[in-house]
MOPAC internal coordinates of N, CA, C and O (Angstrom, degrees):
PM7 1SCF
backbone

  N    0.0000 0     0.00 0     0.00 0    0    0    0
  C    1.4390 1     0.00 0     0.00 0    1    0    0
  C    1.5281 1   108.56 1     0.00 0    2    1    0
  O    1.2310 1   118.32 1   -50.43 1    3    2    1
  N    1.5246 1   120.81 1   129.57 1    3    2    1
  C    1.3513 1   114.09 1   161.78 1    5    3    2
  C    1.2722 1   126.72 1   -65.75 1    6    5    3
  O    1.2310 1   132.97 1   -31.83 1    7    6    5
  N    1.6298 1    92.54 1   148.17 1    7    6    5
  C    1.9656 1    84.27 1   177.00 1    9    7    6
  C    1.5420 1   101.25 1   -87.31 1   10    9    7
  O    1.2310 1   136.35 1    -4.08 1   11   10    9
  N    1.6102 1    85.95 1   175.92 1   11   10    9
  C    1.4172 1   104.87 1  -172.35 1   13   11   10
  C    1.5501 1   115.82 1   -87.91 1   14   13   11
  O    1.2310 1   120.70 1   -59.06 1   15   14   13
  N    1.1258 1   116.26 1   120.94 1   15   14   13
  C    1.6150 1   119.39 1   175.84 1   17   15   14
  C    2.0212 1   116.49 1   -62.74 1   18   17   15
  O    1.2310 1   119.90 1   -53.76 1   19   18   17
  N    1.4938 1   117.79 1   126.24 1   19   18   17
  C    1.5444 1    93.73 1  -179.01 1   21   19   18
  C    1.3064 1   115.91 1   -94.94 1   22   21   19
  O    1.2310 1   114.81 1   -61.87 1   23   22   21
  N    1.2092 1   127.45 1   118.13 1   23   22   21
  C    1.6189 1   136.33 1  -170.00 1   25   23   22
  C    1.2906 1   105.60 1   -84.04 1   26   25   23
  O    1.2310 1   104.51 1  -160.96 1   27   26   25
  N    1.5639 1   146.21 1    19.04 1   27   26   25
  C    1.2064 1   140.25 1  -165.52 1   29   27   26
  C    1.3429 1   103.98 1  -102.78 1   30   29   27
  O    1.2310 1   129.61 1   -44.76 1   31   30   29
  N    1.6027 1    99.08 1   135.24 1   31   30   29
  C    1.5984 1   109.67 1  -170.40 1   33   31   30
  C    1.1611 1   137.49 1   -59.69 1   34   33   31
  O    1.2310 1   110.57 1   -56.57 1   35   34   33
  N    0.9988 1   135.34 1   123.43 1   35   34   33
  C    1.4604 1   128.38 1  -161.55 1   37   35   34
  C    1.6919 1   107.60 1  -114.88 1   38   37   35
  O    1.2310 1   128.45 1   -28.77 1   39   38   37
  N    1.7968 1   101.33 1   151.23 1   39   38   37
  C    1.0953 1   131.14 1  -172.25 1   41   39   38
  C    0.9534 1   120.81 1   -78.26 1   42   41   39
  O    1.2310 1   112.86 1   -55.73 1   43   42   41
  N    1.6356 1   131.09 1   124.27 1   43   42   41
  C    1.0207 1   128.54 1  -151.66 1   45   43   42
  C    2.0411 1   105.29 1   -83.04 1   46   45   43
  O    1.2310 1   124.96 1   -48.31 1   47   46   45
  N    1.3609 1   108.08 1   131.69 1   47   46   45
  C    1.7094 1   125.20 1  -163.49 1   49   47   46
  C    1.1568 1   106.22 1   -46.20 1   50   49   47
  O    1.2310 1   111.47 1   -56.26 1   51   50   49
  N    1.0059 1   133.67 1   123.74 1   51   50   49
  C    1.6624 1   135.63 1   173.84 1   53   51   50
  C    1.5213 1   111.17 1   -81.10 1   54   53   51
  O    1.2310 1   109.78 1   -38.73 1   55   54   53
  N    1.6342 1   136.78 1   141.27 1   55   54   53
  C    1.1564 1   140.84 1  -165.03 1   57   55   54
  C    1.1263 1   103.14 1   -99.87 1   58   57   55
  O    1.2310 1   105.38 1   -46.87 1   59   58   57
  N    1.4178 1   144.68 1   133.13 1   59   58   57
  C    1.1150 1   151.20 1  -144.74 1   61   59   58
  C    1.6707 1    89.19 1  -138.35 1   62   61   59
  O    1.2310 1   133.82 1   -59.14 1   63   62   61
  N    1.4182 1    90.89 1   120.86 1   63   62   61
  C    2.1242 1   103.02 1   163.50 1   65   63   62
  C    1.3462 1    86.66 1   101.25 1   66   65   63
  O    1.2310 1   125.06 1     5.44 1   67   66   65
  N    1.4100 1   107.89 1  -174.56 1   67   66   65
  C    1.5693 1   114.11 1   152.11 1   69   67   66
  C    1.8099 1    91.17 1    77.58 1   70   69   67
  O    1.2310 1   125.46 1  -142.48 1   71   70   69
  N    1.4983 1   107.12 1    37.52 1   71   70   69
  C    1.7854 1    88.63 1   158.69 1   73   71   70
  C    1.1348 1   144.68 1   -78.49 1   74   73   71
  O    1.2310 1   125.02 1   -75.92 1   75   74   73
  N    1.3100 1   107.96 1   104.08 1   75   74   73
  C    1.5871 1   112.76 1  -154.31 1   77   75   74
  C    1.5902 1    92.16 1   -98.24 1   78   77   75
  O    1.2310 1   116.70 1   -39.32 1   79   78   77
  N    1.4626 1   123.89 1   140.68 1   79   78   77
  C    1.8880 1   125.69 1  -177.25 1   81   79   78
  C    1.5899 1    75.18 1   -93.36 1   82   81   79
  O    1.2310 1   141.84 1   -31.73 1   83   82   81
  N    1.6617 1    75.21 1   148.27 1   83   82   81
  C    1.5837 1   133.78 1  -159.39 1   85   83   82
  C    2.0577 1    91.63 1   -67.69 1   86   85   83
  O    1.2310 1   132.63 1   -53.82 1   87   86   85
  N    1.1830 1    93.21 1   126.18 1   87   86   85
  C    2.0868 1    88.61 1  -178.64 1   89   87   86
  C    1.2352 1    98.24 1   -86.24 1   90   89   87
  O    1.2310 1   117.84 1   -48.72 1   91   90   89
  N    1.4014 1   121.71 1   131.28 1   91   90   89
  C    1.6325 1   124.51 1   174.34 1   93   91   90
  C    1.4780 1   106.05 1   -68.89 1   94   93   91
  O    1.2310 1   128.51 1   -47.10 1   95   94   93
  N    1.3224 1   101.21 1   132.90 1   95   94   93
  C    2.0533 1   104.38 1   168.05 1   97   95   94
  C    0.8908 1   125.21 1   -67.72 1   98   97   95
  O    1.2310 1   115.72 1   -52.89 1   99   98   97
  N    1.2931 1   125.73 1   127.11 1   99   98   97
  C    1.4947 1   115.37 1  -170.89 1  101   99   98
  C    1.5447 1    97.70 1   -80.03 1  102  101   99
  O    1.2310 1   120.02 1    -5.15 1  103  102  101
  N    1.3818 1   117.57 1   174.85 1  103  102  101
  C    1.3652 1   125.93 1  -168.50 1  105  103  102
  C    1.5861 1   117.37 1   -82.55 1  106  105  103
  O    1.2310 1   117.43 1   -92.93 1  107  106  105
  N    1.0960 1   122.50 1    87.07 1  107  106  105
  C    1.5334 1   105.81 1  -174.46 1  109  107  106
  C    1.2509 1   140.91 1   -12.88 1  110  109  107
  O    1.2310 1    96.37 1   -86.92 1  111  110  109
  N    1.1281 1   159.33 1    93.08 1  111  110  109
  C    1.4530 1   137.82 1  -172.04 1  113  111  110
  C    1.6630 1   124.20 1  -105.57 1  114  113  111
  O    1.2310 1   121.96 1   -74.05 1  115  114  113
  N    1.0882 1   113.85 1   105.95 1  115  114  113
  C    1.4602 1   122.12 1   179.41 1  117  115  114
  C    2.0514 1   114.29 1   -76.09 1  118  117  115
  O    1.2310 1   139.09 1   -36.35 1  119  118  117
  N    0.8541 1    80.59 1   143.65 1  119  118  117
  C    1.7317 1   111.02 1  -157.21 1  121  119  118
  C    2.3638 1    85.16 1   -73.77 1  122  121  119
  O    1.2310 1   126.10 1   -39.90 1  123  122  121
  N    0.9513 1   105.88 1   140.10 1  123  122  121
  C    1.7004 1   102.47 1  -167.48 1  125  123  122
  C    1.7913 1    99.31 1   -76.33 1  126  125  123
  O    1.2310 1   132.05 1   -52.76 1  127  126  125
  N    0.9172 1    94.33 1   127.24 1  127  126  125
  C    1.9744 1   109.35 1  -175.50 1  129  127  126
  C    1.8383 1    95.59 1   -44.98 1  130  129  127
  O    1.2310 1   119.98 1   -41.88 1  131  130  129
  N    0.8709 1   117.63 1   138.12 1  131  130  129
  C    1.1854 1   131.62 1   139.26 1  133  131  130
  C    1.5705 1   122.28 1  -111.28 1  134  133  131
  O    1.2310 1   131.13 1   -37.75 1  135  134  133
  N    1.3844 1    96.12 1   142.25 1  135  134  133
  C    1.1375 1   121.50 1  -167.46 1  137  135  134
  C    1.5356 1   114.47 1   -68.28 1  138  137  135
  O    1.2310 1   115.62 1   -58.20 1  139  138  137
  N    1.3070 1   125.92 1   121.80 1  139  138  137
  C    1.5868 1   151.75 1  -139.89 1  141  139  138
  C    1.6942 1    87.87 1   -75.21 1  142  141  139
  O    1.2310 1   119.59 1   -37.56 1  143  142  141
  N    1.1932 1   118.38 1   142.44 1  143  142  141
  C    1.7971 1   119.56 1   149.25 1  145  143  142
  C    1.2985 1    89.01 1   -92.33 1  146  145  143
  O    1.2310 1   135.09 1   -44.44 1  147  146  145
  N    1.6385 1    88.41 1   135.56 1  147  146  145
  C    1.6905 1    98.86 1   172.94 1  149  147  146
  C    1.9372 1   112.12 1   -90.33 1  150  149  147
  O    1.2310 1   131.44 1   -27.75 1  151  150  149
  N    1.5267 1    95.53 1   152.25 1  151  150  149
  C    1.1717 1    88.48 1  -160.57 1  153  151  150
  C    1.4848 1   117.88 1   -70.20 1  154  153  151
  O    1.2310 1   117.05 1   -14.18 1  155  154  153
  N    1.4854 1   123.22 1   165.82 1  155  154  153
  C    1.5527 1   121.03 1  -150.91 1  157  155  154
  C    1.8906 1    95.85 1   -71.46 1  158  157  155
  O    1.2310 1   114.33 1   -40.58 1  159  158  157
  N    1.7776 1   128.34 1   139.42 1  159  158  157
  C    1.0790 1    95.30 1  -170.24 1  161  159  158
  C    1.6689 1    99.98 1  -120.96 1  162  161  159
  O    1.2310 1    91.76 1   -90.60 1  163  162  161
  N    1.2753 1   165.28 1    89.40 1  163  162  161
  C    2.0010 1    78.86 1    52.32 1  165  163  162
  C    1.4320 1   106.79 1  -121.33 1  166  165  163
  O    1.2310 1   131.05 1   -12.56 1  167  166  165
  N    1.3622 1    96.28 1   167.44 1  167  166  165
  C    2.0806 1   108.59 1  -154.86 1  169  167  166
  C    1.5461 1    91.79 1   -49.35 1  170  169  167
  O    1.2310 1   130.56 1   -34.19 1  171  170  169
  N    1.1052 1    97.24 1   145.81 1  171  170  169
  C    1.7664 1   110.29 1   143.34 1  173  171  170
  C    1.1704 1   121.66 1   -27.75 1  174  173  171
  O    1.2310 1   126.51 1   -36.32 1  175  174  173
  N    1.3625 1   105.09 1   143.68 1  175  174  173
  C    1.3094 1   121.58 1  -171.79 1  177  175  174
  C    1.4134 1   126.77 1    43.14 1  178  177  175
  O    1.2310 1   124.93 1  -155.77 1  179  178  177
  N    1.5354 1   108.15 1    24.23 1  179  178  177
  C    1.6171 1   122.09 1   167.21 1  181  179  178
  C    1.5837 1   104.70 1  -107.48 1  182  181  179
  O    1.2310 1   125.56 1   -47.71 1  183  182  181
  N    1.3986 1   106.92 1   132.29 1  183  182  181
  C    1.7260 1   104.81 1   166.18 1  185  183  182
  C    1.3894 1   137.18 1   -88.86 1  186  185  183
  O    1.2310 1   122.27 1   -32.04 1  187  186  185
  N    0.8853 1   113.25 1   147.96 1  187  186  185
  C    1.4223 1   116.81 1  -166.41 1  189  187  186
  C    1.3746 1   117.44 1  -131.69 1  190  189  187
  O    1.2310 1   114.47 1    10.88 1  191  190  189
  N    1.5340 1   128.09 1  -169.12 1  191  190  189
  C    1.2389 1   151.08 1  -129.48 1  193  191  190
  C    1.6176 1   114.32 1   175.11 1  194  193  191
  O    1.2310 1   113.02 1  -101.99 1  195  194  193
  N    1.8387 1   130.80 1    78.01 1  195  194  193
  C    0.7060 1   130.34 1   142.30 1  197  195  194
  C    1.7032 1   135.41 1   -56.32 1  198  197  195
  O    1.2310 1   106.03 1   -78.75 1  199  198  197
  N    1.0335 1   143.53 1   101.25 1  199  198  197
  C    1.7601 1   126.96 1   146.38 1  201  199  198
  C    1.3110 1   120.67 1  -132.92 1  202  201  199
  O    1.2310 1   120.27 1   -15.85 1  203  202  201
  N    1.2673 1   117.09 1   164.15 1  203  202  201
  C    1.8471 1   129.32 1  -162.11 1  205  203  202
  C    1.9973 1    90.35 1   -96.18 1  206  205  203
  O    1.2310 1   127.46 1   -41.10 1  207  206  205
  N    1.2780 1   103.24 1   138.90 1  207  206  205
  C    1.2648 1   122.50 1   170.84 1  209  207  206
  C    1.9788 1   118.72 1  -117.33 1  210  209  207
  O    1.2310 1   137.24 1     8.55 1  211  210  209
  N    0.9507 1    84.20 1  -171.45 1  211  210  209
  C    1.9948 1    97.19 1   165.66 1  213  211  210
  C    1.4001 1    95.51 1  -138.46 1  214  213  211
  O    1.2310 1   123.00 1   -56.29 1  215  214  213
  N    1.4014 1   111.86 1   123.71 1  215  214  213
  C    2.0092 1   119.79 1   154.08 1  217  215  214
  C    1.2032 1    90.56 1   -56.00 1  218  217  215
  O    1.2310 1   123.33 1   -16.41 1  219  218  217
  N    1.6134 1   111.22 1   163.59 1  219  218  217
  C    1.6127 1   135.32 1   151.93 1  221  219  218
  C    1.6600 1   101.94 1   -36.08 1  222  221  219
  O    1.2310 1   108.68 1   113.67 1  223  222  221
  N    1.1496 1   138.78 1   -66.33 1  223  222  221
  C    1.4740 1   163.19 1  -158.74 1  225  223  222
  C    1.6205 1   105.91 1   -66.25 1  226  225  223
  O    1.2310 1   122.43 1   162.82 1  227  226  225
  N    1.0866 1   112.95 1   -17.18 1  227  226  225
  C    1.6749 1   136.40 1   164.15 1  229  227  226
  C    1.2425 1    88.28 1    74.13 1  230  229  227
  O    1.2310 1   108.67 1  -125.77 1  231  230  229
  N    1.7053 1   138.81 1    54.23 1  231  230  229
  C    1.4644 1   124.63 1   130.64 1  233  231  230
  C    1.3504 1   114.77 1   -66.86 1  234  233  231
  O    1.2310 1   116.78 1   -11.80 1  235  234  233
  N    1.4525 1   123.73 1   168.20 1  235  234  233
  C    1.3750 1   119.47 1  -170.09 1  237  235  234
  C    2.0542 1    75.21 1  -113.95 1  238  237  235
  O    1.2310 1   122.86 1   -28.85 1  239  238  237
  N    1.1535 1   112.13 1   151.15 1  239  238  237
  C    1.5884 1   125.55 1   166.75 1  241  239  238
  C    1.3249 1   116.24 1  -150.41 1  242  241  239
  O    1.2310 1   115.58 1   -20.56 1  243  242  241
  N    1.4393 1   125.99 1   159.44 1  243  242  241
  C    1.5708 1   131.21 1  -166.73 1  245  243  242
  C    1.8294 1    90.55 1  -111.09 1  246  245  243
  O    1.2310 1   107.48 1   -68.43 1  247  246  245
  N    1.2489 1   140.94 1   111.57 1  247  246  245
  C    1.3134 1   140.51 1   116.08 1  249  247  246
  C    1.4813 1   119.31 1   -25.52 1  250  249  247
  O    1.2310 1   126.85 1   -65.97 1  251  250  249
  N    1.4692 1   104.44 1   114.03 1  251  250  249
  C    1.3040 1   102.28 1   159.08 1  253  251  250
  C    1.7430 1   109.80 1  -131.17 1  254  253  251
  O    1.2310 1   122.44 1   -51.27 1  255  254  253
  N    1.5874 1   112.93 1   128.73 1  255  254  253
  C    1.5844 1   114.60 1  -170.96 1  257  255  254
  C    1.0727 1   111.60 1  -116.96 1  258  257  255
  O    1.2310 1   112.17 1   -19.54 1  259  258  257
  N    1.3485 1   132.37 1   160.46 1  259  258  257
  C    1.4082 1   129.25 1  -146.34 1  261  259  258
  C    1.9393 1    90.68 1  -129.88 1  262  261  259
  O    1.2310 1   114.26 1  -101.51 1  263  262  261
  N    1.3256 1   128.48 1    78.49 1  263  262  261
  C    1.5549 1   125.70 1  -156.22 1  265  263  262
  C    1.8923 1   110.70 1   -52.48 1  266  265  263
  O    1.2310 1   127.90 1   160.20 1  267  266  265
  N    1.8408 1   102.39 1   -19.80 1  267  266  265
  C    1.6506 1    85.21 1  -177.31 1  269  267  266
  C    1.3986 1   114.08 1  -100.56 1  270  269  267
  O    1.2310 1   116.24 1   174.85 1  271  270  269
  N    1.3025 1   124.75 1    -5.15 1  271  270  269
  C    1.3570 1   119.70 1   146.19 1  273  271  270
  C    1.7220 1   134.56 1  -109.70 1  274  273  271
  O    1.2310 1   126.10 1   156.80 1  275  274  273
  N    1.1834 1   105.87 1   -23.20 1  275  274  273
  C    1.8142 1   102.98 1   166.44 1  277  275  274
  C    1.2671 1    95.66 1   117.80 1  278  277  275
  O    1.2310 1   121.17 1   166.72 1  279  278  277
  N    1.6322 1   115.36 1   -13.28 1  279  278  277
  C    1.7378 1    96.24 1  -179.61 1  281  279  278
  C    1.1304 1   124.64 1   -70.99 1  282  281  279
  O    1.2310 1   108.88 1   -23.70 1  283  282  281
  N    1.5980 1   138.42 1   156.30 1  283  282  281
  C    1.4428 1   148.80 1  -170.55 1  285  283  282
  C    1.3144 1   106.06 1  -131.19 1  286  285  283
  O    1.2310 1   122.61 1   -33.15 1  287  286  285
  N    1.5822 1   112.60 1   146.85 1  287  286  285
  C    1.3640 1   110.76 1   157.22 1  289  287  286
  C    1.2671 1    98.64 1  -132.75 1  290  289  287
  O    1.2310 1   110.76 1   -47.04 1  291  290  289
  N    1.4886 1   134.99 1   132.96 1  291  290  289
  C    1.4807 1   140.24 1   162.82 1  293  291  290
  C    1.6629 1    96.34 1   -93.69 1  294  293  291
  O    1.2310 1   127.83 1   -41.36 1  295  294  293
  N    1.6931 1   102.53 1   138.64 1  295  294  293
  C    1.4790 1   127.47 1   152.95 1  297  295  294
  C    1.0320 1   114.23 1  -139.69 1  298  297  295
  O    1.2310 1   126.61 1   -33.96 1  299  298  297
  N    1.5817 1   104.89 1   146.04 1  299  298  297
  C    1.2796 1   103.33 1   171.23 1  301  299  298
  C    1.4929 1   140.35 1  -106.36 1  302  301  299
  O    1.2310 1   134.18 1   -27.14 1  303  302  301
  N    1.3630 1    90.19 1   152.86 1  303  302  301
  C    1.2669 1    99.12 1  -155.59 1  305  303  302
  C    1.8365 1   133.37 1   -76.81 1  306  305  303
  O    1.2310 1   120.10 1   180.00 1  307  306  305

């Protein structure tokens, strides 16, 4: 009969001696967000479908649909 191999995870070896003091972290600093250009809609080389409507609420708004995926964005106009 073969023996059994033990697959149980092991802890990674701790280094013994060698006390080196602890290096303080410096504080991360993130760079100030600027604000994203949104991307052009809709991408290149996708077809579409502009026309101007009325909401229920009688704003007038421009539909614009993107025909190879279905997305829309209404603004108004």
């Amino acid at each position: 009969m073969a023996e059994k191999l033990d697959v149980t995870p092991q802890e990674p070896a701790e280094e013994i001696g060698g006390d080196t003091p602890a290096q303080p972290e410096e504080p991360a600093t993130t760079p100030d967000p600027q604000p994203e250009e949104p991307a052009p809609f809709p991408p290149a080389g996708h077809r579409s479908e502009r026309f101007d409507t009325i909401r229920p609420d009688g704003t007038r708004v421009t539909v614009t649909r993107d025909i190879d995926t279905g997305e829309q964005h209404v603004t108004e106009a």
